[in-house]
C-alpha positions as CSV (number, residue, x, y, z in Angstrom):
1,X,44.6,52.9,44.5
2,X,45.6,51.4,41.0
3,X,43.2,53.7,39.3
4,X,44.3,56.8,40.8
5,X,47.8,55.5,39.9
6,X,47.6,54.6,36.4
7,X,46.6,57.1,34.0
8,X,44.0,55.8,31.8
9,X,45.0,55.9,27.7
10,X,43.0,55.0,25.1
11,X,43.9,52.3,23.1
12,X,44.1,53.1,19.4
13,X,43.0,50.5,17.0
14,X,44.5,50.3,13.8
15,X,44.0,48.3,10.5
16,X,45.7,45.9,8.7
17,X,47.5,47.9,6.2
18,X,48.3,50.6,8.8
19,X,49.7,47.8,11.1
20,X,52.0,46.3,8.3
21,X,53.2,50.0,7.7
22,X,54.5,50.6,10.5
23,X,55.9,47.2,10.6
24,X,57.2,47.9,7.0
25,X,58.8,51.3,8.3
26,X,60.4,49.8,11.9
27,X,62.3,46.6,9.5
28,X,63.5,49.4,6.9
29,X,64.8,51.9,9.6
30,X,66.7,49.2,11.7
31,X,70.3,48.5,11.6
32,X,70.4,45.1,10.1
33,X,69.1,46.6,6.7
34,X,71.0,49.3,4.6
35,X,70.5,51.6,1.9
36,X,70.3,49.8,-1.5
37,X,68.9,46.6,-0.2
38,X,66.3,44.4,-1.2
39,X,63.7,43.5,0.8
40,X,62.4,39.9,0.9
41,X,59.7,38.8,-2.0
42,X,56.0,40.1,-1.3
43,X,54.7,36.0,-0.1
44,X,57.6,35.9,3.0
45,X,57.1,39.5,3.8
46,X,53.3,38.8,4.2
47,X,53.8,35.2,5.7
48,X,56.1,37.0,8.2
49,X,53.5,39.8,8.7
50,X,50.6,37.8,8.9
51,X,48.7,39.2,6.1
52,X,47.7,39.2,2.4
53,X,49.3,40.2,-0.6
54,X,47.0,42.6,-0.9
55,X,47.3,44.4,2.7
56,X,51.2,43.8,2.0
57,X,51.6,45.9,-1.3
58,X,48.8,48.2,0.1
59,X,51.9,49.3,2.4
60,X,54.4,48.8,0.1
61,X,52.7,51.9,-1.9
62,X,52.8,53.9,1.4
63,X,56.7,53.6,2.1
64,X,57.2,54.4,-1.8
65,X,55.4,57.2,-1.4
66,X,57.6,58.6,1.7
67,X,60.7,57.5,-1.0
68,X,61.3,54.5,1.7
69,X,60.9,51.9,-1.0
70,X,60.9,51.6,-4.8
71,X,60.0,48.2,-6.5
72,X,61.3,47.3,-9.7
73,X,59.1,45.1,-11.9
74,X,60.6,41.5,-11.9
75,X,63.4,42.6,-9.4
76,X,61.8,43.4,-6.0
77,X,61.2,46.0,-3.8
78,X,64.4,48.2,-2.7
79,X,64.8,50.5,0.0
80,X,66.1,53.9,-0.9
81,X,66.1,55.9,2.5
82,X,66.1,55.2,5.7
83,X,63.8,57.9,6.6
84,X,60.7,59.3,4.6
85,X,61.1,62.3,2.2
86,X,60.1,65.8,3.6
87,X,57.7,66.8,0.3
88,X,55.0,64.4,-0.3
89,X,53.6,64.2,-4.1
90,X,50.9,62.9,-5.1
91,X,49.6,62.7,-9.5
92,X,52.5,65.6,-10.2
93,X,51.0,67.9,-6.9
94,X,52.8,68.3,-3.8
95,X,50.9,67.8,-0.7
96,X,51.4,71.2,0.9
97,X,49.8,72.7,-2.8
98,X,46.8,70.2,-2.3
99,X,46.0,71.3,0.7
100,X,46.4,75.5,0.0
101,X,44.3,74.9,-2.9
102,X,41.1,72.8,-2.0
103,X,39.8,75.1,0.4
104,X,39.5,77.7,-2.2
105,X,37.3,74.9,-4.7
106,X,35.9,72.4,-2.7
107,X,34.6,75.2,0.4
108,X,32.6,77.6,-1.8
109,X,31.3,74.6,-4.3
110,X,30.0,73.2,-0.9
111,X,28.4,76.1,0.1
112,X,26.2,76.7,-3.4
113,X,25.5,73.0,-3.1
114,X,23.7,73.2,-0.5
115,X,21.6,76.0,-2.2
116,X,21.5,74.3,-5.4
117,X,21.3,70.4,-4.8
118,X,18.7,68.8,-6.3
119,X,16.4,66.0,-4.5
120,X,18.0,63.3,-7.0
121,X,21.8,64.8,-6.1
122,X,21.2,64.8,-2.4
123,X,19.8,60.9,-2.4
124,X,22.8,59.8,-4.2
125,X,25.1,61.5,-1.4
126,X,23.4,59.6,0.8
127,X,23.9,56.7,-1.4
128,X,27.8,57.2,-1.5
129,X,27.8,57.5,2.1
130,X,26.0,54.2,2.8
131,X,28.2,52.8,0.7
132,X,31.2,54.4,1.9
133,X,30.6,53.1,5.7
134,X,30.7,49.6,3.6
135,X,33.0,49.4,2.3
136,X,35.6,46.3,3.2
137,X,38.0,46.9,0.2
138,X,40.5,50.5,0.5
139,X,40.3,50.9,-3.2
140,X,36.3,51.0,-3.5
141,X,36.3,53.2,-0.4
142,X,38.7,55.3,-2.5
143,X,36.7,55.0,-6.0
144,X,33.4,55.8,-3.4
145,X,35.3,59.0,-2.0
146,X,36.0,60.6,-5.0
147,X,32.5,59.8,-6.6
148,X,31.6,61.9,-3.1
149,X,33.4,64.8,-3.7
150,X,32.6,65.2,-7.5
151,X,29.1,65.1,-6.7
152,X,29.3,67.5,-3.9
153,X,31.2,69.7,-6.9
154,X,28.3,68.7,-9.4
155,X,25.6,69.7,-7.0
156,X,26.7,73.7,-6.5
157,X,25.4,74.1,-10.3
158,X,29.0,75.8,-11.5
159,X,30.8,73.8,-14.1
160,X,34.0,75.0,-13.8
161,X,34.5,74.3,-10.2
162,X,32.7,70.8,-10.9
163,X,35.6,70.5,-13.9
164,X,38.3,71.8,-11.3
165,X,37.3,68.6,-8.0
166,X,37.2,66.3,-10.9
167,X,40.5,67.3,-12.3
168,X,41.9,67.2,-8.5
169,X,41.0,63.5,-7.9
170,X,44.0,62.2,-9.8
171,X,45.8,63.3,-7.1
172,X,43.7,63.4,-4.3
173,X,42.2,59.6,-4.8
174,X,46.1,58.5,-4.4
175,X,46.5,60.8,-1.6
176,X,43.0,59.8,0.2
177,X,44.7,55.6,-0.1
178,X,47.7,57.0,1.4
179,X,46.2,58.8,4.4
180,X,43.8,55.6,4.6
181,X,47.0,53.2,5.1
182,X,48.8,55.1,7.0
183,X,46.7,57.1,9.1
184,X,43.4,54.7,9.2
185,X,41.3,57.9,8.3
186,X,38.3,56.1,6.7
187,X,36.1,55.9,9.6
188,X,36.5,59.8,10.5
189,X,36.0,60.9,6.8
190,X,32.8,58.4,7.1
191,X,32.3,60.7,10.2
192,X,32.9,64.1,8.5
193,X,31.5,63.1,5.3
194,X,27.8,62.6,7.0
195,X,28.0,66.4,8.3
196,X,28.9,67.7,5.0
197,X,25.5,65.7,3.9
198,X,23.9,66.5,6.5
199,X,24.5,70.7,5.9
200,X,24.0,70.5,2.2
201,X,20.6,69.1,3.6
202,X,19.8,71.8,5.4
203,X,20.0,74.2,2.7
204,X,22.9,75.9,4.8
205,X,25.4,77.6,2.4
206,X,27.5,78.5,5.8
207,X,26.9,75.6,7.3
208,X,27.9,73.3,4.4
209,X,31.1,75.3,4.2
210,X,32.1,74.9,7.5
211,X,31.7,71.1,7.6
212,X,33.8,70.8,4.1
213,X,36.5,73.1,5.9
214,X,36.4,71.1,9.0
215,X,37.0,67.9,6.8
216,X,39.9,69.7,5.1
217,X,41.2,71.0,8.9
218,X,41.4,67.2,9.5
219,X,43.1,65.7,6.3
220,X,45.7,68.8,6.1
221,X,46.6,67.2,10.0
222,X,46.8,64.2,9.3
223,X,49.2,64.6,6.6
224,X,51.1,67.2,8.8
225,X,51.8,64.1,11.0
């Protein structure tokens, strides 16, 4: 029978901007485009897509960050490699530091959160989140994600690892677009973001850790890929 035959795969959905990625990455590593060429202006690339401007240069940033691409103001946007770099960096950090370091800030500051949060704090997680699951536009989700994890910081009562997340999101907001373009991660961070809540809730300093770990597990992964 056909079903015993075929194998059943799920069929992953992906946005706009990761869509236009991929389609960005599969014109810049074909043979009819070298090294040192420019790509077409930003209105045919997105009439030949089938998107915005917006979506388009949302995926422009992406290859620029792999060192695909690098657009010159009032020149265009050239391509530099044919495959992406091995070291990601994003605001001066590389991404393999990013992800050694959070666990040791943004675990324990979880953990006294959810011993420390106030009423007030814990309504306006909830408030981020809502508006975080929202969200249309990348860059408010972005904006809304760091506003997430500085509160998160705020709530565990200790200034200096409130001083140290806030001091992180320079980096981490462009890394969070990145991994939102290219990897379409804003639904499971919705996902993951509503069990931290949900442990700092509980008043569970183990439990609140292991959800922010878990949430780190899953954005270390996806920029592994």
């Amino acid at each position: 029978m056909l079903e015993d035959a075929v194998p059943v795969t799920p069929i992953k959905r992906v946005s706009a901007a990761e869509a236009t990625f991929q389609a960005l990455q599969a014109l810049i590593a074909s043979d009819g485009v070298a090294i040192g060429d420019r790509l077409p202006g930003e209105v045919e690339l997105a009439r030949r897509f089938g998107v915005s401007r917006a979506i388009l240069r949302e995926a422009l940033g992406a290859c620029a960050t792999l060192g695909l691409t690098e657009t010159l103001t009032g020149s265009g946007t050239y391509i530099r490699a044919k495959k992406p770099r091995s070291q990601l960096m994003f605001g001066g950090y590389s991404a393999v530091d990013l992800i050694e370091a959070r666990p040791h800030i943004e675990i324990p500051a979880a953990g006294y959160a959810a011993e420390r949060r106030t009423p007030e704090q814990l309504e306006r997680m909830r408030s981020l989140l809502d508006r975080m699951r929202q969200a249309a536009d990348l860059r408010a989700w972005v904006r809304l994600d760091g506003e997430f994890h500085r509160l998160i910081a705020e709530a565990s009562g200790n200034p200096v690892l409130a001083a140290m997340v806030d001091s992180l999101r320079q980096a981490l907001d462009p890394q969070s677009e990145f991994l939102n373009i290219t990897k379409a991660r804003q639904s499971s961070s919705d996902e993951e973001h509503a069990r931290i809540v949900e442990a700092i809730a509980s008043g569970s300093a183990e439990a609140a850790r292991e959800m922010l770990a878990r949430h780190l597990s899953q954005v270390a992964e996806a920029l592994a890929e």
